[in-house]
N, C-alpha and C positions, 0 to 999 in steps of 0.2 A: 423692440429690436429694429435697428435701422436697417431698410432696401438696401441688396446689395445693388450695386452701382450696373450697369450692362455690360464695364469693360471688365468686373470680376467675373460674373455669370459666366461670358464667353472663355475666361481664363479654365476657370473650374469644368466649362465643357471640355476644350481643348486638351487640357493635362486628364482627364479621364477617360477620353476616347485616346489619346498616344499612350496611357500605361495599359489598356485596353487590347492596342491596335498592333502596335509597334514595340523592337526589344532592340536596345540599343547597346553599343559595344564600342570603347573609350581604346584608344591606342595613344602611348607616347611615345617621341621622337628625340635621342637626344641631342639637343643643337652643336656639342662639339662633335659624337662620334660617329653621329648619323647626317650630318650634312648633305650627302650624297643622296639617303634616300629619302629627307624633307626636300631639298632640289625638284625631284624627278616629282613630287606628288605635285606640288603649288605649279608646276608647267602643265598641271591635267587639268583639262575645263571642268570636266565634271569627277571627282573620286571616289562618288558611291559608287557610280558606273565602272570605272576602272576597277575598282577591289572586287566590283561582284562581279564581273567579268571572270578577274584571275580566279575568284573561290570559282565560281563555276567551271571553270577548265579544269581546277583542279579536282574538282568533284569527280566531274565525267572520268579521267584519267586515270582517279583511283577503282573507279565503277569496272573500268577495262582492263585492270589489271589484278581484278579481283577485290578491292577494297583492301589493299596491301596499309592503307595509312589508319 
């Protein structure tokens, strides 16, 4: 059986340690009815930043209001 190569190796670490490490979540936008809110995202430097921000406020929010959501 032929070495795998180093740039598989590191492939096969990577994707083992993100299914691992990390849990990821797929949002679409749709570009005729959603314009508005694909606009406002692509003007954010950073959007993980921005969504966990807003999920985090909304967390806390719900947390004070009893966990009404």
């Amino acid at each position: 059986m032929p070495k795998k190569s180093q740039y598989k190796r590191k492939l096969e670490y990577n994707n083992t340690y993100n299914r691992n490490n990390y849990r990821s979540f797929s949002v679409r936008f749709n570009n005729k009815s959603e314009t508005d809110i694909i606009e406002w995202l692509e003007k954010k430097e950073f959007v993980k930043a921005y969504l966990t921000g807003l999920i985090k406020a909304d967390m806390e929010a719900s947390k004070n209001n009893g966990g009404t959501d």
